[in-house]
C-alpha positions as CSV (number, residue, x, y, z in Angstrom):
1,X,-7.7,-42.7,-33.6
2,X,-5.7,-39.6,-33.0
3,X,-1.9,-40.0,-32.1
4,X,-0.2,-38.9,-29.4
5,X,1.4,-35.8,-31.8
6,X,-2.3,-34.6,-32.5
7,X,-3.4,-34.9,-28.7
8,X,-0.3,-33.0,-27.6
9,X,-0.7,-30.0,-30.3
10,X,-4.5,-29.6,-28.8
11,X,-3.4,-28.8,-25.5
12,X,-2.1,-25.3,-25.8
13,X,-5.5,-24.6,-27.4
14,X,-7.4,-26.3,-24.9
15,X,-5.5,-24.4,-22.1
16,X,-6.0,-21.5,-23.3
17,X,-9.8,-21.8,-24.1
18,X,-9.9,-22.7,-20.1
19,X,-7.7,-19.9,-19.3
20,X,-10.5,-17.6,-21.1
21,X,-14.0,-19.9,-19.3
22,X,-13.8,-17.8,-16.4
23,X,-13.9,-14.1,-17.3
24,X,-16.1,-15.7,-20.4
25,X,-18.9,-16.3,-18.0
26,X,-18.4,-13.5,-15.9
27,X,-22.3,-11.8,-15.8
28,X,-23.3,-7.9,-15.4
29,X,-26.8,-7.5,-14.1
30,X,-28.9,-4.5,-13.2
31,X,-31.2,-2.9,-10.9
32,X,-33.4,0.1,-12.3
33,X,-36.0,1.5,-9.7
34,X,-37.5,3.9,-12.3
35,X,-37.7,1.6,-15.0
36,X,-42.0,0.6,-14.6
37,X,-40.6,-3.2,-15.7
38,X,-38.2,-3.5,-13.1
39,X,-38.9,-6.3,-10.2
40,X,-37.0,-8.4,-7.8
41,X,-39.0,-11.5,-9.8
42,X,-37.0,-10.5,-13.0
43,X,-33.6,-11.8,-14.0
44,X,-31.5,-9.0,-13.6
45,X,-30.8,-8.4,-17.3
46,X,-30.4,-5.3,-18.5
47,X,-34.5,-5.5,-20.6
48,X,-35.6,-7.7,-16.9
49,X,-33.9,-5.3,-14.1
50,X,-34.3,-6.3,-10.3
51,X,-35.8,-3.4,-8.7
52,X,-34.1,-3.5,-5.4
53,X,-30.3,-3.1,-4.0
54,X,-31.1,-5.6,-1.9
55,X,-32.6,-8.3,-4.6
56,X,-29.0,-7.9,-6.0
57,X,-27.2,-8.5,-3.1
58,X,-29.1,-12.0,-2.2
59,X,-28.7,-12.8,-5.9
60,X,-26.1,-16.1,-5.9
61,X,-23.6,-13.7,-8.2
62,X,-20.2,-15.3,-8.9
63,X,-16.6,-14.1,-8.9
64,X,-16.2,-11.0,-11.4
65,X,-19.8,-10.4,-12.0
66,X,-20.9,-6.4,-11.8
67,X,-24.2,-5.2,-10.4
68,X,-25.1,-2.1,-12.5
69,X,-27.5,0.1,-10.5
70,X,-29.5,3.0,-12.6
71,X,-30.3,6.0,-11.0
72,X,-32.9,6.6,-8.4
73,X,-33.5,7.4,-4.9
74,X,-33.6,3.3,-3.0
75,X,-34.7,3.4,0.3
76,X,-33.5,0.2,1.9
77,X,-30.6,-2.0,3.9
78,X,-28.2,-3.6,1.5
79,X,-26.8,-6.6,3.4
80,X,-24.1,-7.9,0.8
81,X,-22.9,-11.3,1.9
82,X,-21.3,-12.2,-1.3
83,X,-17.6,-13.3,-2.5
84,X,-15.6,-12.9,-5.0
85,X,-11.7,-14.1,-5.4
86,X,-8.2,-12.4,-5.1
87,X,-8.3,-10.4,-9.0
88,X,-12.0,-11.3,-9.8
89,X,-14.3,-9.3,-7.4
90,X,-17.8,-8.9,-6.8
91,X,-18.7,-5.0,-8.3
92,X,-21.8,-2.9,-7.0
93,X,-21.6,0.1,-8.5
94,X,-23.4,3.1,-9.6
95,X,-24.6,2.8,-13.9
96,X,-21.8,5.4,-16.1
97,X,-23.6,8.5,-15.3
98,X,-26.3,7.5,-13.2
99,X,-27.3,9.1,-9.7
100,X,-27.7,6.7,-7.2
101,X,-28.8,7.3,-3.6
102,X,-29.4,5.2,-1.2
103,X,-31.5,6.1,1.9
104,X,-32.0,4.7,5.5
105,X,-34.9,7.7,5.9
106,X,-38.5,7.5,4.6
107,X,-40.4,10.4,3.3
108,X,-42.8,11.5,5.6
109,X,-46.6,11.9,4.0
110,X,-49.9,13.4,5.9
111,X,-51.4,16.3,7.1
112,X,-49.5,18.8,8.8
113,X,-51.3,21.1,10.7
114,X,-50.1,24.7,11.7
115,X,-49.1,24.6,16.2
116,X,-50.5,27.7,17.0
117,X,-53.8,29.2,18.5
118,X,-54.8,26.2,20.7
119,X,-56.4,27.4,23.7
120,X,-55.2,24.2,25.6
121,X,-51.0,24.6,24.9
122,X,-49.6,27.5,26.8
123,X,-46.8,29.4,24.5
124,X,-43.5,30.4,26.2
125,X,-44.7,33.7,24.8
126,X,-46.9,35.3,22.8
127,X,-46.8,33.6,19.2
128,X,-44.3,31.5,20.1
129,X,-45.7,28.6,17.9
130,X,-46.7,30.4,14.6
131,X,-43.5,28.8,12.7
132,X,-44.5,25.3,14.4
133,X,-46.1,22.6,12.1
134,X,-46.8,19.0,13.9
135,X,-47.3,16.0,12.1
136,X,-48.1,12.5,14.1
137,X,-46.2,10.1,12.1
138,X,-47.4,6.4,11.3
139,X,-46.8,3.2,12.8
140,X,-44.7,2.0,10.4
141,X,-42.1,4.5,10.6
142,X,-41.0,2.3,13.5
143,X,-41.3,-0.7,12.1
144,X,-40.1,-3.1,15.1
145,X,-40.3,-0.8,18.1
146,X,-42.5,-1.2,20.9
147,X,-44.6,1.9,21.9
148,X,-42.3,2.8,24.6
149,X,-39.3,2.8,22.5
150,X,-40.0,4.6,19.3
151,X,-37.7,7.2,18.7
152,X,-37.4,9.7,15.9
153,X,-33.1,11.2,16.0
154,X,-33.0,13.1,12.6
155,X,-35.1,14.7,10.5
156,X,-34.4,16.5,7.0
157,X,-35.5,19.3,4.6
158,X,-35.1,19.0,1.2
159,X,-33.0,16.1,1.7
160,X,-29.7,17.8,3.0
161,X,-30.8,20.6,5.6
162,X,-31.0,18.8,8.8
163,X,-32.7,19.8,11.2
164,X,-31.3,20.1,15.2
165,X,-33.1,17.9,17.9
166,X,-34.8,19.2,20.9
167,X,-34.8,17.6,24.1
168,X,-32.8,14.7,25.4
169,X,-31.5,12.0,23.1
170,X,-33.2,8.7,23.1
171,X,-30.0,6.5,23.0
172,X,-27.3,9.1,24.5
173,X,-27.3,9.8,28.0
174,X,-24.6,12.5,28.2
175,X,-23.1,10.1,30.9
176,X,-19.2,9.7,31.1
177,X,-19.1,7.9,27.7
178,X,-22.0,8.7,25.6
179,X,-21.6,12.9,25.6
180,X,-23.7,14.4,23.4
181,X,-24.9,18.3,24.2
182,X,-28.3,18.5,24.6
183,X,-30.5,21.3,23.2
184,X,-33.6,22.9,25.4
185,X,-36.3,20.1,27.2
186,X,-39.1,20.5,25.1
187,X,-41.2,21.4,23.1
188,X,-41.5,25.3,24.4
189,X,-37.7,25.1,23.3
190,X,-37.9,24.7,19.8
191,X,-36.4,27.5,17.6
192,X,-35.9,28.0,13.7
193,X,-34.3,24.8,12.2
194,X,-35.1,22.4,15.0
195,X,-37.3,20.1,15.9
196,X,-39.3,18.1,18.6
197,X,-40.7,14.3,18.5
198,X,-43.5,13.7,21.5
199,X,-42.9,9.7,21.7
200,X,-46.0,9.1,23.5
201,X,-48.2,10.6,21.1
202,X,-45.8,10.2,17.7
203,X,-46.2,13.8,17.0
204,X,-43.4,15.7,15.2
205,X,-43.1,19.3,15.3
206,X,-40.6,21.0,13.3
207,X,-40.3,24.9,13.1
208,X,-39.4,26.5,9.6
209,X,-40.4,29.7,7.6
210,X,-43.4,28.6,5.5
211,X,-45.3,25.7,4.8
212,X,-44.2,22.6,5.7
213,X,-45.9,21.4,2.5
214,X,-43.1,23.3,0.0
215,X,-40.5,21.0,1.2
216,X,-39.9,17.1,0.6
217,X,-39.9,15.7,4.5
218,X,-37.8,12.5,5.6
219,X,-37.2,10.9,8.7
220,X,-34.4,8.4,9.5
221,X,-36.1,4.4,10.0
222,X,-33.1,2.6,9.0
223,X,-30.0,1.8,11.1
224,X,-28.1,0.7,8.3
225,X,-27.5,1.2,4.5
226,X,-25.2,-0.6,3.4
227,X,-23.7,-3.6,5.5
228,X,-20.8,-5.8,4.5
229,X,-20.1,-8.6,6.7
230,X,-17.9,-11.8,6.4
231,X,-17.3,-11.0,2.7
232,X,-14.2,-10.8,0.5
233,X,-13.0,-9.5,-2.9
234,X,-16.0,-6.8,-3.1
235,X,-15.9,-3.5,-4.8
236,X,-18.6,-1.2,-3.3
237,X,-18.7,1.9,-6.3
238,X,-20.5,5.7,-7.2
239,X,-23.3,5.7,-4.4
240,X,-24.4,8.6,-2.6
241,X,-25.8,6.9,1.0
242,X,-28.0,9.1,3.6
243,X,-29.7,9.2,6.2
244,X,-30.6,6.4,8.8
245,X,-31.4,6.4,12.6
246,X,-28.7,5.3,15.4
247,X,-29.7,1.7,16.4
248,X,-27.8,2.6,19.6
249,X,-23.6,3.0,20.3
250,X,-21.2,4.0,17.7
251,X,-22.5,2.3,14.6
252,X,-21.8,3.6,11.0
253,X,-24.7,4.3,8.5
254,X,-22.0,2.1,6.1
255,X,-20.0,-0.6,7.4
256,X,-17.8,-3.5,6.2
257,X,-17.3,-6.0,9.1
258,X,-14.9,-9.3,9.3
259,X,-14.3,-8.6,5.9
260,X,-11.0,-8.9,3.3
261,X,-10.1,-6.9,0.3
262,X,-13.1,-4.9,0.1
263,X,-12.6,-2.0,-2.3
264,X,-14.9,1.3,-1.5
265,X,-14.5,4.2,-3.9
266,X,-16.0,7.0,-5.2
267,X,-18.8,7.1,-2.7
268,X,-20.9,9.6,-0.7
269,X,-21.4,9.0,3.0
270,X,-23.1,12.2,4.0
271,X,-26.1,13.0,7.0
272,X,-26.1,9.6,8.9
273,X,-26.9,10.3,12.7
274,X,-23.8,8.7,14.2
275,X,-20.5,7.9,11.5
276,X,-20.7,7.8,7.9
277,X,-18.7,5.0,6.9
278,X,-17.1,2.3,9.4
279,X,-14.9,-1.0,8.9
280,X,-14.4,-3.1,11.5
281,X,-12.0,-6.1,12.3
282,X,-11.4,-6.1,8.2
283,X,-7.7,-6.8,6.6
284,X,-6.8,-5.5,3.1
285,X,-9.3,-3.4,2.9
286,X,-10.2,0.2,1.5
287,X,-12.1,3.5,1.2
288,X,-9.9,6.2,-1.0
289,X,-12.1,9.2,-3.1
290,X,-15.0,9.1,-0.8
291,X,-16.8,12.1,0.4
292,X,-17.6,11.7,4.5
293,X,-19.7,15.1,5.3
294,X,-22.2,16.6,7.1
295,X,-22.1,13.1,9.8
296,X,-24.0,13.3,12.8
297,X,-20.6,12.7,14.9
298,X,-17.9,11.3,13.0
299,X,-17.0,11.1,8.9
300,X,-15.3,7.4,9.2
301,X,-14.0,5.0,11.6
302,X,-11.4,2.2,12.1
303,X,-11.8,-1.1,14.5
304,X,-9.6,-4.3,15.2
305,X,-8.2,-4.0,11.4
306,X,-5.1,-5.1,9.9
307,X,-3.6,-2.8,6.8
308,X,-6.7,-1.2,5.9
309,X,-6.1,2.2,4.4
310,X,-8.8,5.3,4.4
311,X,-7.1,7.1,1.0
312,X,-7.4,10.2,-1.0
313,X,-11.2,11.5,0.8
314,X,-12.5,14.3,1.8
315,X,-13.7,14.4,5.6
316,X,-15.7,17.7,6.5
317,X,-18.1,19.5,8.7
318,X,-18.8,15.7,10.3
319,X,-20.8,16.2,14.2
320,X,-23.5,17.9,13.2
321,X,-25.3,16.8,16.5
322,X,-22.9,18.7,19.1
323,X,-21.4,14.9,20.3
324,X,-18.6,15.9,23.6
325,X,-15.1,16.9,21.0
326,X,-13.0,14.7,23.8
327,X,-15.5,11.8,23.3
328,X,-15.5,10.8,19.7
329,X,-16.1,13.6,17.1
330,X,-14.8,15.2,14.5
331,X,-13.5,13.7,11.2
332,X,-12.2,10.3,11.5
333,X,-12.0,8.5,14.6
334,X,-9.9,5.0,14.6
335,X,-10.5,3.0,18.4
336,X,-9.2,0.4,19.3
337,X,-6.4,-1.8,18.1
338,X,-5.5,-1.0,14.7
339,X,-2.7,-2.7,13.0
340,X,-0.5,-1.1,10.1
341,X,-3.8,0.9,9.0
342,X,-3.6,4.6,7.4
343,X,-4.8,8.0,6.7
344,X,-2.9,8.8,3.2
345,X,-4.0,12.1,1.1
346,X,-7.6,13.2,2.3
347,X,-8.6,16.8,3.1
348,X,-9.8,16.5,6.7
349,X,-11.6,20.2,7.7
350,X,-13.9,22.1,9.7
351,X,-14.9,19.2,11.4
352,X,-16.2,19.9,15.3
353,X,-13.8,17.8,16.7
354,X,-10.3,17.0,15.5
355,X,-9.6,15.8,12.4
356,X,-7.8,12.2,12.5
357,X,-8.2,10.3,16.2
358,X,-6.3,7.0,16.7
359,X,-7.1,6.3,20.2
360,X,-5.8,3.1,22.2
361,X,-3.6,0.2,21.4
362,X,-3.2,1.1,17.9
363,X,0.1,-0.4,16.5
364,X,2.5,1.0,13.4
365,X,-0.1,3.0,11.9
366,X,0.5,5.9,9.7
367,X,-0.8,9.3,8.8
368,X,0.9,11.1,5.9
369,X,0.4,13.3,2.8
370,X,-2.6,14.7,4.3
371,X,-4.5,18.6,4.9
372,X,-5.9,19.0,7.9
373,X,-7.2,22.0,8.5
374,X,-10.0,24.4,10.2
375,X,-11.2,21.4,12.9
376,X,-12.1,22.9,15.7
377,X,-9.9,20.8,18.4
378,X,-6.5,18.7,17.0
379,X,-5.4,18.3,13.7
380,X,-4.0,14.7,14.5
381,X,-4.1,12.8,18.3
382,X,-2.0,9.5,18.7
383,X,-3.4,8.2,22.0
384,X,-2.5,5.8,24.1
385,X,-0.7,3.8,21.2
386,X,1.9,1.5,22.6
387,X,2.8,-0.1,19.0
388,X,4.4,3.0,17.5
389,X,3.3,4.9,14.3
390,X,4.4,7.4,11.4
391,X,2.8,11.0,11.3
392,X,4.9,12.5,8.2
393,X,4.6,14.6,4.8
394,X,1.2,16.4,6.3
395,X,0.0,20.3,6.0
396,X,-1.9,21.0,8.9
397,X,-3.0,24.4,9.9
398,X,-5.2,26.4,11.7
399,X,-6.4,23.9,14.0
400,X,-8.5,25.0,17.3
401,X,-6.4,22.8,19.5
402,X,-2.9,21.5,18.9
403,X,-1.6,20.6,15.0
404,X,-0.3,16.9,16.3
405,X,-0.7,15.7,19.9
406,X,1.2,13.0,20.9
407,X,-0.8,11.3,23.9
408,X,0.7,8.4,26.1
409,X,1.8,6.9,22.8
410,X,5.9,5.4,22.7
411,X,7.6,4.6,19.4
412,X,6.4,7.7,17.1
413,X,7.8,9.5,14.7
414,X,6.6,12.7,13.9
415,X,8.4,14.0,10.4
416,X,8.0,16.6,7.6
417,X,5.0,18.1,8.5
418,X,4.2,21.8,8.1
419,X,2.7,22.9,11.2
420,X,1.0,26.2,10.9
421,X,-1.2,28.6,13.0
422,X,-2.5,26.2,15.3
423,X,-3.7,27.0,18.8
424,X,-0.1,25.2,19.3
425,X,2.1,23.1,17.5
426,X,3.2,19.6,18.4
427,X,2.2,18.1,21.8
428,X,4.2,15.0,23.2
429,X,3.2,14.4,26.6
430,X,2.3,11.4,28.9
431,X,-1.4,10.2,30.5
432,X,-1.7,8.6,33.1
433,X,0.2,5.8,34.6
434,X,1.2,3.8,32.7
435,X,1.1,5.8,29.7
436,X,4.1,7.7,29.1
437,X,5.8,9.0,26.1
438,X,9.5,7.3,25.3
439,X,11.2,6.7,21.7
440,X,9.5,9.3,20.3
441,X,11.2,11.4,17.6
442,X,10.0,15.1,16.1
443,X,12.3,15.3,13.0
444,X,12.0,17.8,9.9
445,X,9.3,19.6,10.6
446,X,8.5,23.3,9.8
447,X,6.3,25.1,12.8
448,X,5.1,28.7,11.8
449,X,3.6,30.6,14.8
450,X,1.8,28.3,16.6
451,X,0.3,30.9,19.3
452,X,-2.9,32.3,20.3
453,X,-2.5,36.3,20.6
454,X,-3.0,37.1,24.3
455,X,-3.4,40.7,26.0
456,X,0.4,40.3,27.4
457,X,2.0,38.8,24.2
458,X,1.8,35.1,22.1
459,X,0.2,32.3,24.2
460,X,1.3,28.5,23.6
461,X,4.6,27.5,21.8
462,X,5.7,25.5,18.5
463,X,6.6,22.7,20.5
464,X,6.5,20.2,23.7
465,X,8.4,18.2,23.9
466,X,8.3,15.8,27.3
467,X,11.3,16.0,29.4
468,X,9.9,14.4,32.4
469,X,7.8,15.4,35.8
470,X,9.0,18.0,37.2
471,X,8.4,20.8,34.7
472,X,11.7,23.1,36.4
473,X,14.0,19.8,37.5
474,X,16.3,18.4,35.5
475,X,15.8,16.1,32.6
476,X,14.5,12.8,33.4
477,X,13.1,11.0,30.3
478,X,15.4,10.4,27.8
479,X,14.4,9.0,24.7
480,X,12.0,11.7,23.3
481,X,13.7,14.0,20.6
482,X,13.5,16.7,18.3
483,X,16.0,18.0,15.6
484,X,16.8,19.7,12.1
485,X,13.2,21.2,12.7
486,X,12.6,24.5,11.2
487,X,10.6,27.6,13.5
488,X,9.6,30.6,12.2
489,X,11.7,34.0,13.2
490,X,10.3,37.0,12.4
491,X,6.4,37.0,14.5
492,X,7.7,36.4,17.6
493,X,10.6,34.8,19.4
494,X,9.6,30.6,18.9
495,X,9.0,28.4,21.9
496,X,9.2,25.5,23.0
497,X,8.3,23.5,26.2
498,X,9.6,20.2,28.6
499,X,6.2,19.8,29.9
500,X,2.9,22.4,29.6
501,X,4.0,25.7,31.0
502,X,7.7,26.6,31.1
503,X,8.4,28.1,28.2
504,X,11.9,27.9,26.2
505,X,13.6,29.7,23.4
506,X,15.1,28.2,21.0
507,X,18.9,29.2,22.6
508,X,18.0,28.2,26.0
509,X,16.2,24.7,24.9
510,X,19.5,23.9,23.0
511,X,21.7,24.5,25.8
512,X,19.1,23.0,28.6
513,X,18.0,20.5,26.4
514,X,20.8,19.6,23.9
515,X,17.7,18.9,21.1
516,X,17.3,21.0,18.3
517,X,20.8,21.1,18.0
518,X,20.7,21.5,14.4
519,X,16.9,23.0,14.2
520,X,17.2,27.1,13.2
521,X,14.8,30.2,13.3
522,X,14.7,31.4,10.0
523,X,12.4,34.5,8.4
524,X,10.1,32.5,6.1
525,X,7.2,34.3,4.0
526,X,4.0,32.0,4.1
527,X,0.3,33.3,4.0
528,X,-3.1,31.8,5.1
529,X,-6.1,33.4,3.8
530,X,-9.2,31.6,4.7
531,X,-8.3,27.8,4.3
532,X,-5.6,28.5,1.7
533,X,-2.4,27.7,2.6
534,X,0.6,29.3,0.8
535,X,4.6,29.2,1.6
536,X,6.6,31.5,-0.7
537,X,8.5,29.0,-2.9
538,X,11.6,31.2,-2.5
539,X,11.4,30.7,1.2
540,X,11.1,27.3,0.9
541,X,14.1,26.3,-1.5
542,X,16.4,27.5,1.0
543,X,15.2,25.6,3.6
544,X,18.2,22.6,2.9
545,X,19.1,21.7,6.7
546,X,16.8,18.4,7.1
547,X,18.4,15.2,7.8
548,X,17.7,11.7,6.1
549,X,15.9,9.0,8.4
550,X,16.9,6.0,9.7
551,X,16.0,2.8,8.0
552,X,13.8,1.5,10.6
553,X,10.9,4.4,9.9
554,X,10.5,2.4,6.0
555,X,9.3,5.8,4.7
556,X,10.7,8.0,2.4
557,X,11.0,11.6,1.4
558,X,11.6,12.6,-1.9
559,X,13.8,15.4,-0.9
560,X,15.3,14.2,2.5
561,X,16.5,18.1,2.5
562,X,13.6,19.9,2.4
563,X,12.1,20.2,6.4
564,X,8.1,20.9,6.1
565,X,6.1,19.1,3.8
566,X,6.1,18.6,0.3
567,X,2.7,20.0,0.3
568,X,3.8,23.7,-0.2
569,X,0.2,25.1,-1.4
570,X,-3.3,23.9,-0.8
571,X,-5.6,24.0,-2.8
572,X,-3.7,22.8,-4.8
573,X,-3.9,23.3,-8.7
574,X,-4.7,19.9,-9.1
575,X,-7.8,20.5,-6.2
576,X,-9.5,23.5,-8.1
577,X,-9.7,21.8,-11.3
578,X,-11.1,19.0,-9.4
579,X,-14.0,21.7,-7.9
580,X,-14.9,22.6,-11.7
581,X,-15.6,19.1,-12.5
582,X,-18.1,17.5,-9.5
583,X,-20.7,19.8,-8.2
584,X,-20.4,18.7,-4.4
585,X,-17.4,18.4,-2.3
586,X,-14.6,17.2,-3.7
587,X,-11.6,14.8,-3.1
588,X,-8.5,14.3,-4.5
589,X,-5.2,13.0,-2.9
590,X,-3.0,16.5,-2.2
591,X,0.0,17.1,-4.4
């Protein structure tokens, strides 16, 4: 019999070999398409891989086990209802070095016959159709649709060359709030690139140079490609996901729904017919080094979360269908109620639309250390956000609307941004009743030439500022300010506004006003050639007139001195070593 001595000197041992049980048993399974032994029968090992995504997913996998996934093209929905634990999560990810892409289309397979010559079909004019090819396309390519309701909304070439839809859309109405711009009626409309689907018959027509037969031909069947719902403690890692057809309202090809501490990194979310990536009514979670490109209306989106974060991606050339710019589109659009959620070091660009959207009862949520440039309407627009919010450390420049518009929102603060050669700078003006603009502060920033060259001179101005309703009266709303800013002297006398047209200079807003009081015109050197972004160091080390914040913004600058951002150069160095490394757009936070 042992004594008590003996027992007591085996517990440290015994603690520690229970300490170890859990990351001992902690299993790493696989899925191999390509592999001619792989089935969803096997066990997952890596000599018996599932076949499918979607085997793994149903798979009863416990806290810290990995899913592996070899490379392939997997055409399917990935519904992942599994948990991990808080430090021991659930991994999907791509296999080191593999290429993985998931699809919501299915290639299209057939006959296609040449459109052209047919007695019976009158051209618009002569040879009209000898670049048209028709298909009809089977049954199962709408696998759950009733006759009436089968619907084709994007087709692709060679996998990334969409092509543009003719005719009205299926699910959008272009009514007050589904706007989408709608190409041509029909068929005798169709031109280079596009396409046509005749639901009654199921015939595609697509019109290219060539034979339709060079090219590999898919059609979107899937709503959804990945889905995350009611899970927590999952890392989603290294998949390239495309394609899939709009089930109808603002869905995301990719989503993560009522879910906590989701990690997804490293992914592709590129050619979906509506948003690329969604999370909604989530806490804890992320997306940070994705790619969001080439989305039908919108890279990513944010709804009903709690301190989610969209981190370090690049969002570009997202509404690739034409959706109405004061709708939805562009790069990322966040609606409704967010709570303490951020956009933090992505590259948001050339999106059609503006580039970060948080629109309606968003609360303390926070944009900062980000590019956004080349979008075709705002750089940022904080609407109709009672709960207050941070817009800080950004470079945003040429923009096709303003750099940062402050809409109907109350309690922001708008600091060390660089604000450059945007139609104008930064916007703070009230909606409608009851929407008005109070407590909001425009602190530290550096605005270079926000103007649009006019016959007569410089149209639009650095910044407005709301001073209340009557544009010429005196001042009637209090509690908006600006200071310590710096505007460029040198191209132009700067302006600034009280409400949209009056126009200021920076003397006269001073003395009208009293803001600014400290803010100067200096003679700075910067340069934009293309989408590069360049201030002349020199310039910038004397620019020592900023002033620290108060405690209450719980944000930082590294050199409270410096006005502008820190973000002095983009690319950055750091961003074109990135570009020799990954063949396809790039992301990397800005430095």
């Amino acid at each position: 019999m042992p004594t008590i001595r003996r027992v007591l000197a085996l517990f440290p041992l015994t603690a520690c070999f229970l300490a170890l049980a859990p990351a001992a048993l902690a299993a790493t399974y696989f899925v191999a398409r390509q592999d001619p032994t792989a089935a969803d029968s096997n066990t997952g090992t890596v000599s018996h891989p599932w076949k499918t995504l979607s085997r793994a997913a149903q798979a009863p996998l416990k806290p810290g086990d990995t899913v592996l996934v070899k490379s392939g093209a997997y055409r399917e929905t990935v519904n992942i209802r599994v948990s991990g634990r808080p430090g021991r999560p659930i991994t999907f990810a791509a296999a080191p070095g593999a290429k993985v892409v998931v699809k919501g289309s299915d290639v299209v397979t057939g006959h296609w016959e040449q459109f052209t010559g047919d007695p019976s079909v009158k051209e618009p004019y002569p040879n009209a159709f000898t670049s048209v090819w028709r298909i009809k396309l089977r049954d199962d390519y709408f696998a759950g649709m009733p006759p009436d309701e089968r619907y084709i909304s994007s087709v692709f070439q060679d996998d990334t060359h969409g092509l543009q839809q003719i005719g009205p859309d299926h699910i959008y109405r272009n009514d007050q709030y589904q706007k989408i711009t709608n190409i041509g009626r029909g068929l005798s409309d169709i031109f280079p690139g596009a396409y046509f689907f005749d639901q009654p018959t199921q015939m595609l027509y697509v019109c290219i140079s060539g034979d339709p037969n060079w090219y590999l031909w898919e059609v979107g069947t899937r709503g959804f490609v990945f889905d995350i719902e009611n899970a927590h403690d999952v890392i989603l890692r290294g998949f390239q996901v495309r394609h899939n057809r709009q089930p109808g309202g603002q869905w995301s090809m990719a989503s993560v729904g009522g879910s906590e501490r989701v990690l997804v990194e490293d992914c592709d979310f590129s050619y979906s017919d509506f948003c690329g990536f969604g999370m909604g009514r989530c806490r804890n979670c992320v997306v940070r080094r994705c790619t969001l490109t080439h989305n039908g209306d919108t890279g990513a989106a944010l709804g009903w979360c709690t301190d989610c974060k969209i981190q370090g991606c690049s969002v570009m050339f997202n509404n690739t269908r034409h959706f109405e710019e004061g709708w939805a589109a562009g790069g990322i659009k966040n609606i409704p109620v967010n709570v303490r959620c951020s956009v933090d070091g992505c590259e948001v660009a050339y999106n059609q639309g503006t580039g970060v959207w948080f629109d309606t009862g968003n609360v303390a949520c926070r944009i900062t250390n980000n590019v956004i440039h080349d979008n075709d309407a705002n750089g940022v627009h904080y609407e109709i956000n009672e709960g207050g919010g941070l817009i800080a450390n950004n470079l945003i420049f040429s923009n096709g609307g303003r750099g940062i518009y402050i809409s109907g929102s109350q309690h922001v603060w708008i600091v060390y941004n660089t604000v450059a050669e945007n139609n104008q700078g930064i916007v703070v003006m009230p909606r409608e009743a009851p929407n008005s603009v109070t407590h909001d502060m425009v602190r530290n920033n550096l605005l270079l030439y926000n103007d649009v060259e006019g016959e007569g001179g410089p149209l639009g101005c650095d910044l407005t500022l709301y001073m209340g309703d009557d544009a010429n009266g005196p001042r009637t709303a209090m509690t908006n300010h600006s200071d310590h800013n710096g505007y460029l002297a040198g191209n132009g006398t700067p302006m600034l506004r009280q409400h949209w047209n009056p126009n200021n200079t920076l003397p006269a807003w001073q003395k009208r006003y009293r803001e600014d009081l400290h803010s100067r015109a200096l003679p700075l050197a910067y340069s934009i050639r293309a989408s590069a972004f360049r201030l002349d160091p020199k310039a910038g080390a004397k620019l020592g007139f900023a002033d620290p914040l108060p405690v209450q913004t719980d944000w930082r600058q590294p050199d409270p001195t410096q006005v502008g951002a820190t973000i002095r150069a983009w690319p950055s160095q750091t961003k074109l070593m990135a570009d020799t490394t990954r063949p396809r757009i790039t992301s990397g936070r800005p430095q």
